[in-house]
N, C-alpha and C positions, 0 to 999 in steps of 0.2 A: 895884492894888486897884480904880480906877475902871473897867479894861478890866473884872475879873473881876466888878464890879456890872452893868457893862452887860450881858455875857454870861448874867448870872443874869437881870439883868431882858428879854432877847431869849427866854431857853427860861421863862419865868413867861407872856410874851407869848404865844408859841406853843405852851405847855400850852392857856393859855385860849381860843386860838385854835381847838386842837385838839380841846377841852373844848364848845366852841359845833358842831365841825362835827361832832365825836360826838352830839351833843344831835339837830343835825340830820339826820343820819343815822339814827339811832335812829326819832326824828319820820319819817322816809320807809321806812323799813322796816313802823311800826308801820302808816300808811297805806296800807303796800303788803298785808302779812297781814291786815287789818281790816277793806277798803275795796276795795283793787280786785284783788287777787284773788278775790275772793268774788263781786266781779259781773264778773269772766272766767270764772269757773265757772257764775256762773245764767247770761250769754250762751252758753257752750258748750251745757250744758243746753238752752238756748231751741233753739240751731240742730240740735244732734242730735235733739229732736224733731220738729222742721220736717221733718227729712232724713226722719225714720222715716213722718211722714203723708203726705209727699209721694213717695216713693219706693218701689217694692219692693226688699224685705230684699236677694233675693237677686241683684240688680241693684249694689245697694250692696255686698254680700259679693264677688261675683265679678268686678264690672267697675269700677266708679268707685273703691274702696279700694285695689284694686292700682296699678291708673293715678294715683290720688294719689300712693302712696307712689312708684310712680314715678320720678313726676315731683319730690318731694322729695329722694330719691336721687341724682338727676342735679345735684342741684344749686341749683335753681333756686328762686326764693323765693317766699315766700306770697304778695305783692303779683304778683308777676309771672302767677304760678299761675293766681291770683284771677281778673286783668285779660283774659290769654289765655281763658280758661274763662266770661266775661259775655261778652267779643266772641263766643266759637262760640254762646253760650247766644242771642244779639240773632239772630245770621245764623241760626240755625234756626228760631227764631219768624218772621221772616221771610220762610224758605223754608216753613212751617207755612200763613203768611198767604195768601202767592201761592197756596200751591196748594189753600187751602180758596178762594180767589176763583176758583180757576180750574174745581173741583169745581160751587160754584156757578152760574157762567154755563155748565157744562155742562146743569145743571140746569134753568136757564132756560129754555134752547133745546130741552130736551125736554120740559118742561112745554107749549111755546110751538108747538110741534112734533105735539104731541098734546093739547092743550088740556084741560090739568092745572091742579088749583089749590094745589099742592103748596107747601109753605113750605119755598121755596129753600135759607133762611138756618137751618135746623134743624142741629146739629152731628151728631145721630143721620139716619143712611141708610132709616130704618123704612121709608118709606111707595112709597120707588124698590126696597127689597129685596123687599117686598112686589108691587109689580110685576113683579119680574124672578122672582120665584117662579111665579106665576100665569102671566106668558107660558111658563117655561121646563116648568112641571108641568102644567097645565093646557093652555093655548091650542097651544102647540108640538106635544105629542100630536095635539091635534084637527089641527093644520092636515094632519099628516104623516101624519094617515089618509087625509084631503080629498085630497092629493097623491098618495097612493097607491091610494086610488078612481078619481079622474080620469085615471092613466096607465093604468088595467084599464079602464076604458071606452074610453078614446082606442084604445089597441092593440086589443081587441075591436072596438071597432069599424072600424078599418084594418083589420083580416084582414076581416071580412064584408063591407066594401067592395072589398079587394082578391079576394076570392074569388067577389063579386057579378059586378064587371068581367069576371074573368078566365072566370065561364061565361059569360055572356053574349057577351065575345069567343068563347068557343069556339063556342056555339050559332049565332054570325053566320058562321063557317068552316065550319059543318056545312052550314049554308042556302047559303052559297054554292056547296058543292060538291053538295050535291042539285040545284042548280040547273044548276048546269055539266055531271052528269050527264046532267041529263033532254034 
């Protein structure tokens, strides 16, 4: 009889026990549906609008979606994903960096070159594209007239030079030989 009290009072123990880690359970479920899945939802929310002002649609359709899923298919996990994907995100800002400083000091030196008061440091090309119009539509025409005048007069005037020479050598071969005659 004393075993079969102890036994009742071991499963009375582990009802209550049971009875508390239900309770608790319960408590963490209700937490979980009330509390944070709700703000897993407004953070989802928050990032897929991030994604949509900052991204084009079809950018996201055709290129980064598949490549996620991807890469979730292979296997590979969200942390991992994430960390791979800031590292390329750091190295392209970077290559971004370099090479607007290197746009820049191009910049510079034709500013510097042609004694320009251009603002180097502008992310828009405006005021260099604008140059490169004007030489390429305007001034390039004019020169390429200027170049093609200057070779019609140069060659013009070679032939009437060379054909000035070339009577005057003759008329010196005529005088000679009227003279040889006489």
């Amino acid at each position: 009889i004393l075993k079969i009290d102890q036994d009742i009072k071991n499963l009375e123990d582990d009802k209550q026990a049971l009875a508390m880690e239900r309770g608790t359970l319960l408590s963490n479920i209700r937490i979980i549906n009330e509390e944070k899945i709700p703000q897993q939802i407004e953070h989802s929310n928050l990032v897929l609008s991030e994604i949509k002002e900052n991204f084009d649609q079809q950018f996201v359709d055709e290129i980064a979606l598949p490549k996620f899923n991807e890469e979730l298919s292979s296997g590979r996990s969200l942390v991992a994903i994430r960390t791979d994907y800031e590292d390329l995100f750091v190295r392209s800002q970077n290559a971004i960096r370099r090479q607007f400083n290197s746009m820049n000091e191009l910049r510079r030196e034709y500013c510097l070159t042609y004694k320009l008061s251009y603002d180097i440091t502008k992310e828009t090309n405006d005021d260099f594209d604008n140059d490169l119009t004007l030489l390429r539509d305007v001034k390039l025409p004019e020169y390429q007239e200027k170049i093609i005048d200057a070779y019609n007069k140069a060659t013009k005037e070679f032939k009437d030079d060379f054909i000035f020479k070339l009577k005057t050598s003759i008329e010196a071969v005529r005088t000679q030989i009227d003279d040889l005659n006489d």
